[in-house]
C-alpha positions as CSV (number, residue, x, y, z in Angstrom):
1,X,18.2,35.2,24.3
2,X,15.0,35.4,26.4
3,X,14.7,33.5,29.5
4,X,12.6,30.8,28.4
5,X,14.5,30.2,25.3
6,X,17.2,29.7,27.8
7,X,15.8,27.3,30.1
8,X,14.5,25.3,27.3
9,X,18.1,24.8,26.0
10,X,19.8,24.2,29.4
11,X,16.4,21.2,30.2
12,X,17.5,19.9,27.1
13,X,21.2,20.0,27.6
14,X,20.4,18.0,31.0
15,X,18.0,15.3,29.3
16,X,21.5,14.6,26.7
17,X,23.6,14.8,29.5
18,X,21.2,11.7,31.0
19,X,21.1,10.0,28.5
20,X,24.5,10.1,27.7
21,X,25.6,8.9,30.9
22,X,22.9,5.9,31.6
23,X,23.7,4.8,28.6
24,X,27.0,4.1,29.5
25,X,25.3,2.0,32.8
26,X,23.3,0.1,30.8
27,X,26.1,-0.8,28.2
28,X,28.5,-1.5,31.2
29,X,26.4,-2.9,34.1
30,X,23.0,-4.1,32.0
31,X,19.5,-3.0,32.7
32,X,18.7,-4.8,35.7
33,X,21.8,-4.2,37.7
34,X,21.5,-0.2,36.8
35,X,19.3,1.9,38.9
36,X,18.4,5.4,39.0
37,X,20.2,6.5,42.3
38,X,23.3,5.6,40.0
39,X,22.6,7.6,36.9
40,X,22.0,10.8,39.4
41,X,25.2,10.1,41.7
42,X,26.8,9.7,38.1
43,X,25.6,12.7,36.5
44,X,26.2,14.0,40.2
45,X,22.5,15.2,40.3
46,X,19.8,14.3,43.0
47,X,17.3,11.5,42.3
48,X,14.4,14.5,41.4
49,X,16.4,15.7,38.8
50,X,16.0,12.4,36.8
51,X,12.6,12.3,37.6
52,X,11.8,15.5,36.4
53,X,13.1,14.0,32.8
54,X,12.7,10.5,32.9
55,X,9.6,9.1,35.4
56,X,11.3,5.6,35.8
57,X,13.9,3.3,34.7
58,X,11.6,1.8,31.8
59,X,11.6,5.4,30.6
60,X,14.7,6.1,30.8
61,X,15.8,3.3,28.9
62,X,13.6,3.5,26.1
63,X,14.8,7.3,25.7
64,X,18.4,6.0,25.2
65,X,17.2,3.0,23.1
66,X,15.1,5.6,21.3
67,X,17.8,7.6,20.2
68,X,20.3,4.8,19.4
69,X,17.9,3.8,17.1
70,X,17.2,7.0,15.5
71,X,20.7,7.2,15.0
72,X,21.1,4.2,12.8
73,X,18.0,4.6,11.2
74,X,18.7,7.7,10.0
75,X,22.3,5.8,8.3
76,X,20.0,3.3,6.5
77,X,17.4,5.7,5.6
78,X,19.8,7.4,2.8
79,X,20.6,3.5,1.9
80,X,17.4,2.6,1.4
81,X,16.1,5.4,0.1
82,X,18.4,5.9,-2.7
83,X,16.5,5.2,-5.8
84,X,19.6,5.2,-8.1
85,X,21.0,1.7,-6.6
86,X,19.9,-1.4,-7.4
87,X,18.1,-3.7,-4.8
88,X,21.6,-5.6,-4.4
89,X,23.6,-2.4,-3.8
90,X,21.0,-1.8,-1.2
91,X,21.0,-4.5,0.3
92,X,25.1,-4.4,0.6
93,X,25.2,-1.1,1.8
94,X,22.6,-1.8,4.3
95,X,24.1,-5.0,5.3
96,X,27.1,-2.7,6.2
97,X,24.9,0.1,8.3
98,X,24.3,-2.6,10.1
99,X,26.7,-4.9,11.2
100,X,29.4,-2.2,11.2
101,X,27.4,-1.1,14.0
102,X,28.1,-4.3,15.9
103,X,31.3,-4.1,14.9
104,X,31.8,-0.6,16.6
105,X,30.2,-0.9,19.3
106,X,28.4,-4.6,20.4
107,X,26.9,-3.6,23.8
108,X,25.0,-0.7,21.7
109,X,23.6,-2.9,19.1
110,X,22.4,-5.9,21.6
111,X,20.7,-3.1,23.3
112,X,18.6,-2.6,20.1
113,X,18.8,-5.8,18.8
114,X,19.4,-8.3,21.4
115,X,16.7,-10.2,23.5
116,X,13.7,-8.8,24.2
117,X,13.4,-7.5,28.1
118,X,10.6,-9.4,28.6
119,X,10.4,-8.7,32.4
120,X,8.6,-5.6,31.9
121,X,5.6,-5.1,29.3
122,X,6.4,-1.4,28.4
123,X,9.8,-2.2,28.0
124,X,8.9,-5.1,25.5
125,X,6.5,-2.9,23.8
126,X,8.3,-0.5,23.4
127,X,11.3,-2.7,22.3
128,X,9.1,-4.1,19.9
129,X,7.3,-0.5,18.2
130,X,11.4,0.4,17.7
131,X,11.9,-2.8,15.8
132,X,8.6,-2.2,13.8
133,X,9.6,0.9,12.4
134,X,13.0,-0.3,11.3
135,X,10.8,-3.4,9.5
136,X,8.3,-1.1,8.0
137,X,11.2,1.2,6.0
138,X,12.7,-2.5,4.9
139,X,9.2,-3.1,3.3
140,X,8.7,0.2,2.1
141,X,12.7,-0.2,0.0
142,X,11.1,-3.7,-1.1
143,X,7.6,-2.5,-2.7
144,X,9.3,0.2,-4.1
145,X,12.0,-2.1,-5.6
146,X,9.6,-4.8,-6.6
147,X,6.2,-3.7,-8.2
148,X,5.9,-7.5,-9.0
149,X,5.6,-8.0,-4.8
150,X,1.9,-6.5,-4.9
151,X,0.6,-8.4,-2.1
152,X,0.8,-6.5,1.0
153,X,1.1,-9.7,3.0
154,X,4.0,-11.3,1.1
155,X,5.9,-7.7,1.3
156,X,5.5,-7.5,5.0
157,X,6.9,-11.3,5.3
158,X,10.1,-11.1,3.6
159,X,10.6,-7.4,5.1
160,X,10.5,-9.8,8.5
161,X,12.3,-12.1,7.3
162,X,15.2,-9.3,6.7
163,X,15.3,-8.2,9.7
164,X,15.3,-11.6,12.0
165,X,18.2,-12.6,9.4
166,X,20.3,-10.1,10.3
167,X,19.2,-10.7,14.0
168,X,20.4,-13.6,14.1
169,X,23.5,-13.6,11.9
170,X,24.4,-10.7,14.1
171,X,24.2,-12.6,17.4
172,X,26.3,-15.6,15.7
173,X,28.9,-12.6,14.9
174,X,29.1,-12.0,18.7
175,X,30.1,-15.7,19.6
176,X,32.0,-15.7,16.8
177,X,34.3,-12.2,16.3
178,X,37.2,-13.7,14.6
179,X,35.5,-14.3,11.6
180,X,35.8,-11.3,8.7
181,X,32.7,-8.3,8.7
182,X,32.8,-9.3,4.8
183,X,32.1,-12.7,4.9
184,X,29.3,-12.3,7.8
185,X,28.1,-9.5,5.0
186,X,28.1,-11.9,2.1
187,X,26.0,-14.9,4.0
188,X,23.7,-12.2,4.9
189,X,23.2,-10.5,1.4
190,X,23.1,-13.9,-0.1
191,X,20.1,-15.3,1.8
192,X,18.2,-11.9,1.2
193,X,18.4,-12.0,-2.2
194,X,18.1,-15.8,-2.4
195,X,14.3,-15.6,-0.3
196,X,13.9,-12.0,-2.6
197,X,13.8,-14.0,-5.7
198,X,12.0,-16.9,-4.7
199,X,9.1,-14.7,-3.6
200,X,9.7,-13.2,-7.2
201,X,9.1,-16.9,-8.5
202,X,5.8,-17.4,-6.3
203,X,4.6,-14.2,-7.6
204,X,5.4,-15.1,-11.3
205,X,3.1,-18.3,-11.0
């Protein structure tokens, strides 16, 4: 192995082991009460060492939610992209990607899903690009499902719509954890399909 080849793997090695760790401040303390001296005393590095990875706590943040995300998209990507379902197996399976992720682990998925850190505009925007990505694969599965759906604007709507639904039914969860995964999972899939086929209905007139 050749020196830089080496020192490539060992930077990235150290980026994981960062992110690793101040992800488990941020889950445990929150964003504002974590700070960067911590993540170095915890990964037992000095404060340049972040720096040379991260340049601030924004940064660093969006790297972990970053990769969370990817995580999870990359579960509902071979959901949604499995052409041999039908739109309501989809939309089950999904449901499941999804709020089995709560289940599992409810700091994580607030961190992607909860309220917006609107303290800081690059956090927010960045916040916000993670969620559009996530909404523009749920309206890619529904063109693809539903030719009938040809207007760009009405696809774009109900692939919103999705996603605030399960925003929201997902922060009700929390408050609420002694009700069942399945029956949170069938409200959800119900209203989908429910708002699915009344777009249909507009459409058809």
């Amino acid at each position: 192995m050749d020196a830089m080849k080496k020192l490539r793997m060992q930077r990235e090695r150290r980026s994981n082991d960062i992110l690793d760790t101040a992800e488990a401040l941020f889950l445990e303390k929150g964003y504002a009460a974590t700070t960067l001296k911590q993540v170095a005393e915890a990964c037992k590095v000095t404060r340049p060492v972040i720096y040379e990875h991260y340049p601030d706590k924004e940064e660093l943040f969006l790297a972990c939610a970053y990769r969370a995300r990817n995580q999870f998209e990359l579960e509902l990507s071979t959901v949604l992209d499995n052409e041999k379902d039908s739109y309501e197996q989809i939309v089950y399976r999904a449901a499941d990607v999804f709020f089995s992720m709560l289940e599992k682990n409810p700091k994580r998925w607030m961190m992607l899903f909860g309220a917006t850190l609107a303290s800081s505009g690059k956090l927010s925007e960045g916040l916000s690009k993670l969620r559009q990505g996530t909404i523009d694969k749920i309206a890619a599965m529904i063109f693809s499902q539903f030719k009938e759906l040809a207007d760009k604007h009405s696809v774009c709507m109900n692939a919103y719509a999705i996603s605030g639904v399960g925003e929201q039914l997902g922060r009700w969860w929390i408050n609420n954890p002694t009700q069942p995964k399945s029956l949170v999972i069938e409200h959800y899939v119900r209203f989908v399909l429910g708002g699915i086929n009344l777009a249909l209905q507009s459409e058809a007139l």
